[in-house]
Every structure is written in structure tokens, then in C-alpha cells.
C-alpha positions in Angstrom: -42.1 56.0 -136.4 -41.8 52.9 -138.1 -44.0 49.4 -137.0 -42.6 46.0 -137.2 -44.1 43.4 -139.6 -45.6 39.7 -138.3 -47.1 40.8 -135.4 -49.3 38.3 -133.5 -52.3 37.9 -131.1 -50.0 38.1 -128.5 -48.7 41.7 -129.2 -50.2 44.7 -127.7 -50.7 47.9 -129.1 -49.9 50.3 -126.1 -49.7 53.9 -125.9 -47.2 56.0 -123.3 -48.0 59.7 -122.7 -44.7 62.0 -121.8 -44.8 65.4 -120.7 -47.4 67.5 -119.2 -50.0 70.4 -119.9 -50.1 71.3 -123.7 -47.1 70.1 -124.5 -48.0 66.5 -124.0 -46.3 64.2 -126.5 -48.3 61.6 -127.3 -46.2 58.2 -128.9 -47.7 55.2 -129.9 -45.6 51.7 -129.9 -46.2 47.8 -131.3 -44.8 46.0 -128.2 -44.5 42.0 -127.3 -46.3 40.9 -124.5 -43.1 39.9 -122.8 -41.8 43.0 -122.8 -44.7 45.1 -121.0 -44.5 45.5 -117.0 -46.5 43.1 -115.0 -49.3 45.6 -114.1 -50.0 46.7 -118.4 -50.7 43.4 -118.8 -53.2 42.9 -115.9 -55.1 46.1 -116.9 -55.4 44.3 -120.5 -56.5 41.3 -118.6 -59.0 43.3 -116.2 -60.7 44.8 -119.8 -61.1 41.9 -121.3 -63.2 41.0 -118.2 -64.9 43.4 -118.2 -65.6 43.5 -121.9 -66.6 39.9 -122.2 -69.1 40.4 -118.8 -67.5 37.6 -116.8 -67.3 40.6 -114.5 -69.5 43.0 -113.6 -67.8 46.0 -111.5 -64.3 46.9 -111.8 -63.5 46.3 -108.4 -64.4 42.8 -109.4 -61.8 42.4 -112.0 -58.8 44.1 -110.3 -59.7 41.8 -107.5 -59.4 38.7 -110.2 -56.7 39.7 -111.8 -54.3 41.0 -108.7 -54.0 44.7 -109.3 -55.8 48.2 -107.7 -58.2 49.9 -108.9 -56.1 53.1 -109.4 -53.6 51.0 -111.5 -56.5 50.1 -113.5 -57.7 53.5 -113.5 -54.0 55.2 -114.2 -54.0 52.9 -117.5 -57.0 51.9 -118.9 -57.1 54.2 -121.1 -53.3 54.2 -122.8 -53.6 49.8 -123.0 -55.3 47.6 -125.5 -55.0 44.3 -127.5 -54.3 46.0 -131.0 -55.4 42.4 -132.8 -58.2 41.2 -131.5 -60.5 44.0 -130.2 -59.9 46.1 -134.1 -61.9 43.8 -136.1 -65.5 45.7 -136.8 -64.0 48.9 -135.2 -62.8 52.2 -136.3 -59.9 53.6 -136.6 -58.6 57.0 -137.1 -55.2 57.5 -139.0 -53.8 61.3 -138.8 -50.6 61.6 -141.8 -48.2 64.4 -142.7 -47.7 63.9 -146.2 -45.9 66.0 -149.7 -48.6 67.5 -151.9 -47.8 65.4 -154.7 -50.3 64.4 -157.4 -51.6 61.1 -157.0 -50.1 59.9 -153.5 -53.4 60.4 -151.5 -54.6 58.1 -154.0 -51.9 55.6 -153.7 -52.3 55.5 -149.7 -56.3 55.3 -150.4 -55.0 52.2 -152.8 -52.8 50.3 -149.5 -56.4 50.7 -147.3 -58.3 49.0 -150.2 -56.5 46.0 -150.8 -56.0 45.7 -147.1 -59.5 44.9 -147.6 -60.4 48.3 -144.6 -63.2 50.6 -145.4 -62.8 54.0 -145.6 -65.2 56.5 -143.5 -64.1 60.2 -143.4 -61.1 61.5 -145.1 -60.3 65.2 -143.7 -57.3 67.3 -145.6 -55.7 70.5 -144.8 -54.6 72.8 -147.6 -51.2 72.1 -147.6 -48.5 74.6 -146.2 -44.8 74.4 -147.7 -45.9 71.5 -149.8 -47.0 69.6 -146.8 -50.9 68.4 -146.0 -52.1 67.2 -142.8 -54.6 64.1 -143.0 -56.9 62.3 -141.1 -58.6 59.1 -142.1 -61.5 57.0 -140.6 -61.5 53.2 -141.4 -63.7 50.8 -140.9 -61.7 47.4 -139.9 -63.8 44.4 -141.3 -63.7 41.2 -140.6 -62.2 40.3 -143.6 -59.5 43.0 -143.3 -55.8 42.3 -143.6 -53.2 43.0 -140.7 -53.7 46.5 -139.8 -50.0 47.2 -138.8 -49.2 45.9 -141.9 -51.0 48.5 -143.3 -49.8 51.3 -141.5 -46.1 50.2 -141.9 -46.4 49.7 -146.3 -48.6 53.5 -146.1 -45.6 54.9 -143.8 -43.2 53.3 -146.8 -45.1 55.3 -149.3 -42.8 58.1 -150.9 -43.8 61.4 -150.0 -45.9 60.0 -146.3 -43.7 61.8 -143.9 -45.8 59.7 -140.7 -48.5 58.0 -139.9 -49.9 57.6 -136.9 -52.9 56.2 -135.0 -55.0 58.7 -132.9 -57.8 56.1 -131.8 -59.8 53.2 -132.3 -63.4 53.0 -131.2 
């Protein structure tokens, strides 16, 4: 997976679920506005309602912004504005990377001068040269681009992927 640098406000970071049962695979993409279906953006819309309390019930917002409550429903979850709702959140990284010496260190090294704070950092022991990773960071207001971030640790030599899991 790779993420595409620049991104503005107007992006949204947007999350599709294929398959069903346990073998759900779960992908994560960086897409424009412009290229999401009508109804994505609405739900985005309907949140940010919600969120900001000019609403009080969710019926309220679908009604505002011109969609059904199941849409709302059948989405919520899988939709948000990457940019603007990270700053003072959390959120968790999972990596395959090579057990090489010093590489954990070198992705710890991106996070810092992104200016992120790290939480938790969980590693497997590494099977076939390969550890599993999962990192909690704290995105500050004076934090750098987070897709940025991801994109120059996915670059790293030796990270195999990178992915987001959630933001809270």
C-alpha cells in the first residue's frame, strides 16, 4: 500500500471492507473528496454535525444533510475526515517489518521529527526474519502531516507495510 503525498483538508481518509465472515479484508485508502459517492460524503457531513452539537439526534442530521438513517448507519463507521478530526487523537499503526538491527529505531526516528508522540509499542518475536508491530501515537497539535508520515515509514528499507488500524 502506498499513500500519496500533499494531501489536503479536503481529502478523506476512508476505509472499504471486502469479504465476509473471518476472512474479511480490511483496506484502507487516501481518497479526494471528488472522487467519493454522494452518500460518503453526507455521512462525513452528518458526523461533523453531530460532533460539533449543531445537532442533537441522528435523525436530525440525516434529515439536514439529505440521506437515511441506515446509510448513515451502514457507513459511519468505515468514513472520516483523516486531517482535521487527527489532531489530539490516537492512532494505532500495525507494520510487518525485517528483523534488522536498528530499523525499529529508524521508524521510531520518522514519528519523532513528525513531531507524534509515541504511546504503546507492541512487537512480536519475529518469525522467518519477519516482526509484526503495533504502535500507538499521540497526534499533537504541533504534529506534521500524518500521511506523510506513514508514506516516508512505508519507504523505510526493511518495512514491508504499514497500515492504520484506528484512530480514537
Amino acid at each position: 500500500m502506498s499513500l500519496r503525498h500533499g494531501l489536503k483538508n479536503t481529502d478523506v481518509f476512508a476505509e472499504w471492507t471486502r469479504g465476509v465472515a473471518m476472512t474479511e479484508d480490511n483496506g484502507y485508502y487516501i481518497v479526494k473528496k471528488r472522487a467519493l459517492p454522494e452518500v460518503l460524503q453526507k455521512v462525513v457531513e452528518a458526523k461533523e454535525l453531530l460532533d460539533s452539537e449543531k445537532v442533537l439526534t441522528v435523525q436530525e442530521a440525516t434529515e439536514k444533510v439529505g440521506i437515511s438513517r441506515s446509510s448513515f448507519y451502514k457507513y459511519k463507521d468505515d468514513i472520516f475526515q483523516f486531517h482535521d478530526n487527527a489532531q489530539g487523537k490516537t492512532i494505532t499503526l500495525t507494520f510487518q517489518m525485517d528483523d534488522t538491527p536498528g530499523l525499529l529505531s529508524d521508524v521510531l526516528k520518522i514519528i519523532a521529527a513528525y513531531g507524534a508522540n509515541i504511546l504503546t509499542i507492541h512487537q512480536s518475536i519475529p518469525i522467518n526474519s519477519v516482526a509484526s508491530l503495533s504502535l500507538s501515537v499521540q497526534v499533537l497539535p504541533t504534529t506534521g502531516d500524518i500521511s506523510k508520515m506513514v508514506a516516508t515509514m512505508e519507504q523505510q528499507n526493511g518495512v514491508h507495510y504499514v497500515k492504520i488500524l484506528a484512530r480514537e
